[in-house]
LUMDOBA-527675 format. One record per atom (N, C-alpha, C, O): z negated, y negated, x negated. Coordinates in steps of 0.02 Angstrom, whole numbers, plus 50000, padded with zeros to 5 digits. Each point is the difference from the previous one (the first is absolute). Layout:
// residues N
ZYX ...
END
This chain:
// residues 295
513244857952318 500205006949988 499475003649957 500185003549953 499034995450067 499435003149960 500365009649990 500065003849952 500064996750111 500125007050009 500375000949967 499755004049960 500954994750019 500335003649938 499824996649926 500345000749949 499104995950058 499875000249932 499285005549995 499795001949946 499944999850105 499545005749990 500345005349988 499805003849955 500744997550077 500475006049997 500185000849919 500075005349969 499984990150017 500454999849932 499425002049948 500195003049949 499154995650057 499194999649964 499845010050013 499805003949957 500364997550108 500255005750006 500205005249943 499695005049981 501204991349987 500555004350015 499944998949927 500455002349966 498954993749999 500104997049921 499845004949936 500284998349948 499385006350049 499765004649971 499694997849942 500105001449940 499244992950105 499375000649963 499574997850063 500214998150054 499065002649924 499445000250037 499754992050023 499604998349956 500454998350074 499764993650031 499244999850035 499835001150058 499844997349893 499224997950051 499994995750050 500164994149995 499675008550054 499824994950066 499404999250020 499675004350029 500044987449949 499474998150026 499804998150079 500434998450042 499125001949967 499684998150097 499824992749992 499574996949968 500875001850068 499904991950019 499774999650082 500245004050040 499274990749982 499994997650069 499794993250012 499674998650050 500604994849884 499934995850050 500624996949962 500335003549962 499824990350048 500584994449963 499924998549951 500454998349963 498895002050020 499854999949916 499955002849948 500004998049942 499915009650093 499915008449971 500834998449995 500274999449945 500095000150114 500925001849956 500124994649945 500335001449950 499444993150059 500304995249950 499585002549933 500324998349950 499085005150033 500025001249935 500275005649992 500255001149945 499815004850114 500595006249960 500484998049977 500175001249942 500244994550105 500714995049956 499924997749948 500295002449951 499284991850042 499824998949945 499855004749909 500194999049943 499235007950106 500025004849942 500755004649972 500055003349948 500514995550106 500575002249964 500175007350046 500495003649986 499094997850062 500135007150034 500685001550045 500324995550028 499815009349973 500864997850026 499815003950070 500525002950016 498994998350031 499885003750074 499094999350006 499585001849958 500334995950093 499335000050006 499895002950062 500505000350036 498835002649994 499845003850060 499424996050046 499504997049981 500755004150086 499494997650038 499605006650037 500335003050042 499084999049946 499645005150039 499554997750070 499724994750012 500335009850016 499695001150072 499184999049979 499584997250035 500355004749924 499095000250002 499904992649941 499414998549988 500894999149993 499914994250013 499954994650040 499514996450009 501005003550014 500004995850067 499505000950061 499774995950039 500135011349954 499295001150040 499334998849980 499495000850033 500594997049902 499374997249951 499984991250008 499534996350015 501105002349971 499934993449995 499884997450057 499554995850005 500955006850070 500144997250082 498935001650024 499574996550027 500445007849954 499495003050039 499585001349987 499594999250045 500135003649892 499605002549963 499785007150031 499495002450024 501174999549963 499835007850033 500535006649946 500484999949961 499125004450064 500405005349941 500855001650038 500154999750060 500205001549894 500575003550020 500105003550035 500415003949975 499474997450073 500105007750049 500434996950065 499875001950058 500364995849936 500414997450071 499864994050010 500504997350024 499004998449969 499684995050013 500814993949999 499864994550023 500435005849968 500734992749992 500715007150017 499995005849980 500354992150047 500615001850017 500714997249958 499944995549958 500625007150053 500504996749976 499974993249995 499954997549944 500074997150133 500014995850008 499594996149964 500294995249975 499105005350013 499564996149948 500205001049936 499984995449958 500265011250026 500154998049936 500784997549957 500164999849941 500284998450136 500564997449988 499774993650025 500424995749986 499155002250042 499974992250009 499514997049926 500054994149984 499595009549984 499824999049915 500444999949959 499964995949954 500655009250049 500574999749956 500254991649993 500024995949954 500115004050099 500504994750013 499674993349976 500344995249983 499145005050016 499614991949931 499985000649931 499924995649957 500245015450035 499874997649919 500904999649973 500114998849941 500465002450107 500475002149978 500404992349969 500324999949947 499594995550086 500244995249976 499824996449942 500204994449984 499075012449962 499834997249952 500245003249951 499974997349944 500425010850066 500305004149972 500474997849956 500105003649951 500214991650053 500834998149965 500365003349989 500364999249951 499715006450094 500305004950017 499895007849969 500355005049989 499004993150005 500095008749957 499685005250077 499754997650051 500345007849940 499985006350045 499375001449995 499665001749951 500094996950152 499245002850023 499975005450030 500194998650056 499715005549943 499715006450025 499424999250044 499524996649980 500455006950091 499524999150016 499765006150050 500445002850034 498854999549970 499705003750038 500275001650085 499884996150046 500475009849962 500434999050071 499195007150036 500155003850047 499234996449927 499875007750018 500575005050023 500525001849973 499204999750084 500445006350027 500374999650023 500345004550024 499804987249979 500754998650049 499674996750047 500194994150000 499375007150042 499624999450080 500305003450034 500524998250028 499185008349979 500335006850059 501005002049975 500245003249953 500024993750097 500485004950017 500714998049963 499994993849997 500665008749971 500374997449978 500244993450036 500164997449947 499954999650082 500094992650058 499494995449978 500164994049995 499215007949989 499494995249990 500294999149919 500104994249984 500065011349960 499844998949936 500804996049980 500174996449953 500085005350088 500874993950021 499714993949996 500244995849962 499115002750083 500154991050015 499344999649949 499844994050000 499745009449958 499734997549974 500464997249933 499814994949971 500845009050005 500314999249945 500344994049983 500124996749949 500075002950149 500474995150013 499384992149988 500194995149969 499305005350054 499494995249992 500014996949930 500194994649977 499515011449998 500014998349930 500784997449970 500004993850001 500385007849984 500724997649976 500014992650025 500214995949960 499615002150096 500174994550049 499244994849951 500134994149992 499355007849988 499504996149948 500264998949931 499784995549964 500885010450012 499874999449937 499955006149954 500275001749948 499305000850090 499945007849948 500665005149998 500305003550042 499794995049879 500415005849968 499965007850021 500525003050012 498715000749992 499915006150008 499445000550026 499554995949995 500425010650041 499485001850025 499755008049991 500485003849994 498914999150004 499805006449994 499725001250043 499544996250015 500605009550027 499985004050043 499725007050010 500345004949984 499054995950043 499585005449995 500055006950024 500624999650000 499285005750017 500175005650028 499035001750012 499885005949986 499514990350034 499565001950030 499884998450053 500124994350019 499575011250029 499964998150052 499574993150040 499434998249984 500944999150065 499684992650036 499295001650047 500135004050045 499294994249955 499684994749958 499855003649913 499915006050008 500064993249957 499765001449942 499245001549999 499795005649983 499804989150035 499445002450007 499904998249927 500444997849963 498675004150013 499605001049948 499855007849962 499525001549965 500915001850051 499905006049988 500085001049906 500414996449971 499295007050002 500104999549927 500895005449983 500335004050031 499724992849905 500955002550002 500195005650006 500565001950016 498835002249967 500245007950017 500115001950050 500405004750007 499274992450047 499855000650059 500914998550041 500105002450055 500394993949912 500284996450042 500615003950029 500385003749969 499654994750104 500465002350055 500734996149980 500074994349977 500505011350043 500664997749969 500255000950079 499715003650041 500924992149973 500615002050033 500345006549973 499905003549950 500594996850109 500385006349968 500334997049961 499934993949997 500535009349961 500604998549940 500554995450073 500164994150004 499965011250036 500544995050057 500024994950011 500464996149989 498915002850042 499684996550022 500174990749974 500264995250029 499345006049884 500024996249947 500754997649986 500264994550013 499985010649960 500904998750003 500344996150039 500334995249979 499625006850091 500334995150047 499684994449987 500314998049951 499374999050058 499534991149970 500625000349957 500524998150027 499515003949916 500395000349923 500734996550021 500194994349986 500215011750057 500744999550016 499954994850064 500394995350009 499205005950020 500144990750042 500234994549969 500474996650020 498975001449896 499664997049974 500804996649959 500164994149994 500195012049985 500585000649948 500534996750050 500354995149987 499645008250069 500604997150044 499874993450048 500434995950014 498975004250005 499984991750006 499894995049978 500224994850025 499465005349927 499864995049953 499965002649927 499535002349968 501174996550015 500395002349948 499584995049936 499775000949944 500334992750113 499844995049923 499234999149965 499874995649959 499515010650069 499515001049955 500085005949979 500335004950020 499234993849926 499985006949941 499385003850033 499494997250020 500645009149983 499345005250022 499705005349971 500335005049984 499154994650008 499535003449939 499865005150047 499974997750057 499995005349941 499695007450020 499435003149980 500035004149954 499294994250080 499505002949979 499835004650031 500154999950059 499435006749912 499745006750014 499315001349999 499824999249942 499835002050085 499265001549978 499745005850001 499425002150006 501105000449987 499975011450001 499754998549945 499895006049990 499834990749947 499885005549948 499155000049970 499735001849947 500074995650106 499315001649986 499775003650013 499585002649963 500665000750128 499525005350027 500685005750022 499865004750037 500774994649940 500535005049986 500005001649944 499945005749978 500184987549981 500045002549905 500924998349991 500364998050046 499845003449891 500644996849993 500765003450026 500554997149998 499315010150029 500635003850019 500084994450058 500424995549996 499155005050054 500094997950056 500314989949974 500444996250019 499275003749953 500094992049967 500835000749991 500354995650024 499835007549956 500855002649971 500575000250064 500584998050005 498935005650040 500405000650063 500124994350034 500524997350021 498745001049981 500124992350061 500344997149964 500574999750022 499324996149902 500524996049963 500695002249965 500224997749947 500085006950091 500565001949989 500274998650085 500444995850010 499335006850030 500104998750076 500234993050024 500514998250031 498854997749941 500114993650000 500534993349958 500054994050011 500335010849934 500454997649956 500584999950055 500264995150026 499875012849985 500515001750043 500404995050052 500574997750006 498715001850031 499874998350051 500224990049986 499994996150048 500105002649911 500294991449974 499434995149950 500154995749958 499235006650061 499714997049934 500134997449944 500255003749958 499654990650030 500354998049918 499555001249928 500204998649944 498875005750082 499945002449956 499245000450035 499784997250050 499925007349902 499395006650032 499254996149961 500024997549944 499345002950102 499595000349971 499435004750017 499685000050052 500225005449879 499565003050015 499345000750000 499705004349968 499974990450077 499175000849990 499445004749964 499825005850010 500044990449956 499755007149961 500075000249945 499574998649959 501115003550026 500295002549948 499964996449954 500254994450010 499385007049907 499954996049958 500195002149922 500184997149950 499685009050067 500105005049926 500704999649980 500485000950037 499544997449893 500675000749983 500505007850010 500604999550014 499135006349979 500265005549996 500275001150074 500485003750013 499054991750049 500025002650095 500594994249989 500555002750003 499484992349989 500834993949984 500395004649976 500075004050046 500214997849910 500265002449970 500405007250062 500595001250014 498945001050003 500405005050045 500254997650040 500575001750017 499064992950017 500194996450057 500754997950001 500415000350046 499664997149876 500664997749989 500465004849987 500584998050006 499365007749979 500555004749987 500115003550071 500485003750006 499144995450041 500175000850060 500354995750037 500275001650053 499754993549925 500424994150037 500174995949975 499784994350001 500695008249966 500654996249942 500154993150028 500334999950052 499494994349919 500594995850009 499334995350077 500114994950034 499435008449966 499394997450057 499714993449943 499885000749940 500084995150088 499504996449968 499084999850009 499874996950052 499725004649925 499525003049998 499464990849995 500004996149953 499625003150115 499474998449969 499345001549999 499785004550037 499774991549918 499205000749974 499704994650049 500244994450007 499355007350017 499264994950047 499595001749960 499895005949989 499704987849975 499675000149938 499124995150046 499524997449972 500635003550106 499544993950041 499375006249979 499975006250000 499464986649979 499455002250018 499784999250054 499474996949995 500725005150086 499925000150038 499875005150026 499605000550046 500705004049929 499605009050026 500075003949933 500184999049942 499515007350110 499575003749933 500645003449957 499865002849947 500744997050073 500325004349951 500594997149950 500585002150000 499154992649954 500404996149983 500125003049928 499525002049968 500994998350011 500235005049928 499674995749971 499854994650026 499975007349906 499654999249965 500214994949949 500125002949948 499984990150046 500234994549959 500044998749943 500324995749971 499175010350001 499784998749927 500175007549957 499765001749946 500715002050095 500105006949979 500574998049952 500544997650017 499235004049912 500395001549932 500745000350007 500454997049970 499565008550088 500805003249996 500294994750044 500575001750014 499304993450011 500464997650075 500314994149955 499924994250019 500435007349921 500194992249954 500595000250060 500195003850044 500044986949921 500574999850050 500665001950009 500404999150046 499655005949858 500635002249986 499835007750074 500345000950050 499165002549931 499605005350034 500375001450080 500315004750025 499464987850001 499994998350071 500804998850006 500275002650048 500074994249915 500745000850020 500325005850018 500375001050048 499365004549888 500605004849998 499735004050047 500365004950011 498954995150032 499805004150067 500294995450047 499724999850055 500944995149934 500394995850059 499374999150038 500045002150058 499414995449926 499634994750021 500514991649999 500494999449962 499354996850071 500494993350020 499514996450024 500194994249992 499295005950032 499454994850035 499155002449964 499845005749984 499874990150012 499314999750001 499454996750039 499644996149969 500275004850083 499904993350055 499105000249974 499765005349982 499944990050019 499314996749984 500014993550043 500114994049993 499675011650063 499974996050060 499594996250019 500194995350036 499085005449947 499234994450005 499804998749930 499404998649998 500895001349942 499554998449948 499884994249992 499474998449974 500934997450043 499984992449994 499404998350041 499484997249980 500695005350097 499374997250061 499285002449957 499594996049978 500385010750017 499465002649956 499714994649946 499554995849997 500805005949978 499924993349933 499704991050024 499604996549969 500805001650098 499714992850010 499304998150044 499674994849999 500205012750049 499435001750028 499544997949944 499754994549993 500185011949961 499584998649940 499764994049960 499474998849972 501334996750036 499704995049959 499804994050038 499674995449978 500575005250084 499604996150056 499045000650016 499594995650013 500355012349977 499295002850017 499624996849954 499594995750016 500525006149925 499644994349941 499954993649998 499464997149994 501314999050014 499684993650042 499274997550037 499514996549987 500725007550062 499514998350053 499465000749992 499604995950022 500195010149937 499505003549981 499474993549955 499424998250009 501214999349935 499664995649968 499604993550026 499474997649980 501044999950081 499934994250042 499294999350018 499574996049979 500395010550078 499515002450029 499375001749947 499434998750018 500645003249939 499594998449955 499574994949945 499394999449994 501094997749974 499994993749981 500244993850007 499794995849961 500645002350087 500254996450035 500874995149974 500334995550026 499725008449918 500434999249981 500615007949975 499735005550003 500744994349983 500545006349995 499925002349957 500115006050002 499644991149930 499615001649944 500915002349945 500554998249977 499075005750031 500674999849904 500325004050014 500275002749952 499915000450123 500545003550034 500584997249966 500024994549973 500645011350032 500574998249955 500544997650073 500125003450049 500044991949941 500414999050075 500604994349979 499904995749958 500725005050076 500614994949976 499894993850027 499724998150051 500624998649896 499814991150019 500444998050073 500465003250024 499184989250007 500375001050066 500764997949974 500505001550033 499554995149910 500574996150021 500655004349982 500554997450008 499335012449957 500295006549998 500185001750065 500595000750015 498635000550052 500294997250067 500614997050049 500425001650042 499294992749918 500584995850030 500725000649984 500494998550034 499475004349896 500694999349973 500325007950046 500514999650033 499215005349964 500015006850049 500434998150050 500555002750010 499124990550034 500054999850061 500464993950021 500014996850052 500385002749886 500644994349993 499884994450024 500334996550038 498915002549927 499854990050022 500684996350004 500374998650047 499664999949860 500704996449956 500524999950058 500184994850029 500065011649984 500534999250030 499944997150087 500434996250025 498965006450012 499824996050058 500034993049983 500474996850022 499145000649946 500084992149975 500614995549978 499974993950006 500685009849965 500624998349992 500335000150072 500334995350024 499535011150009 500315000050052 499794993250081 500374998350046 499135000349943 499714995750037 500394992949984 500324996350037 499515003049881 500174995049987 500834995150025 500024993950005 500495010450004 500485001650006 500024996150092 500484996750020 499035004350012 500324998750072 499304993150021 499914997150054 499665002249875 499834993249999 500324993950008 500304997749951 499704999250104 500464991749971 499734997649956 499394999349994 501144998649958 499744993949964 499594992649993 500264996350041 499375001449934 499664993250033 499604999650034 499734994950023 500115012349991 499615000750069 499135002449977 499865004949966 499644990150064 499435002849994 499795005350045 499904999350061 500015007149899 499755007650044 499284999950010 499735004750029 
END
């Protein structure tokens, strides 16, 4: 029941950081670090599967057949994961929901730009109509009740925030269990956001993955700040991948250099192993060992 405990992470009235996880070992240290919802992104999986940028490159299906290895490391806490635009038409963004639910994932966010996305820079970017978007939404609510659906907008880069207000009010309406407005980072543009849509749960995309990521280190965004703009999510969707690239590159760097890893900071294996439930593989084996018996 990830989904009504996301619901409830929702409905709690305080702000929950959500880190980007993509492999079995990335969830077992969010668990480990104590996080109560973690996120799986699309441009990860298109980084890790492929080594290709986010723009379409992996579909639902790939990234509900990734869900489904890290979920059994979850111990049940609530994954969120990258749905893009649905794939085309309300029917398609049905069985992608239904996919996902059927891996595991608690929630999914759901785009309102137009299919292919393309490389175009964010100002640049082409929307569906409001209708259009919505229906995906109310499919989304009435067939597959049992995920949570984020509602993302990308009006407010090259609309600005009225239009941001409309679509994420449209999209509340419309069954969403809560809005994200791309973009939007300023405490004063939250803040309206929320007095426009009482009772909306509001989240923050904090990914350094595109160019318009609110600003992390802005004074005003404390977390008392971010509550009372009914902010409820903070998703930090690649910082981790970001982060292990880096400390992989140096590795190598060193290898290739001196032939050893050199005084790189890196976890011991047998932290690894413990991650990846040696102890308990080894009890469990032990168990359907015969006795007396040379293995």
């Amino acid at each position: 029941m990830t989904a009504t405990a996301l619901r409830a992470i929702l409905a709690s009235g305080r702000v929950t950081h959500v880190p980007g996880i993509y492999d079995p070992l990335t969830a077992a240290l969010a668990v480990a670090a104590g996080h109560r919802a973690v996120h799986l992104s699309g441009a990860a999986v298109s980084a890790i599967m492929l080594s290709r940028p986010g723009v379409g490159a992996v579909n639902g299906t790939q990234i509900a057949d990734r869900a489904s290895t890290l979920v059994p490391a979850l111990d049940g806490i609530p994954l969120i994961a990258d749905a893009d635009t649905g794939y085309a038409t309300p029917p398609h963004a049905v069985w992608t929901a239904l996919a996902y639910s059927r891996a595991g994932i608690a929630g999914l966010h759901l785009g309102d730009r137009v299919t292919p996305k393309g490389y175009a820079h964010p100002a640049g970017r082409e929307l569906i109509g409001i209708g259009e978007a919505a229906a995906k939404i109310t499919a989304l609510a009435g067939q597959a009740p049992e995920i949570v659906v984020i509602a993302r907008t990308d009006a407010y880069p090259a609309q600005g925030l009225d239009e941001t207000i409309v679509r994420c009010r449209a999209y509340a309406d419309a069954g969403a269990d809560a809005v994200l407005p791309a973009g939007v980072g300023r405490l004063d543009e939250l803040r309206r956001l929320h007095e426009a849509l009482p009772g909306v749960p509001l989240v923050v995309d904090r990914s350094e993955a595109g160019g318009d990521r609110p600003a992390a280190n802005d004074a005003a965004l404390t977390e008392a700040a971010l509550t009372e703009a009914g902010v409820r999510l903070v998703l930090h969707p690649v910082a981790a991948l970001l982060a292990a690239v880096r400390a992989a590159s140096l590795v190598y760097r060193s290898i290739a250099d001196t032939g050893t890893a050199g005084p790189a900071d890196r976890m011991p294996w047998a932290a690894i192993t413990a991650l990846a439930g040696q102890d308990e593989a080894v009890q469990h084996e032990a168990r359907y060992v015969p006795r007396g018996l040379d293995t």
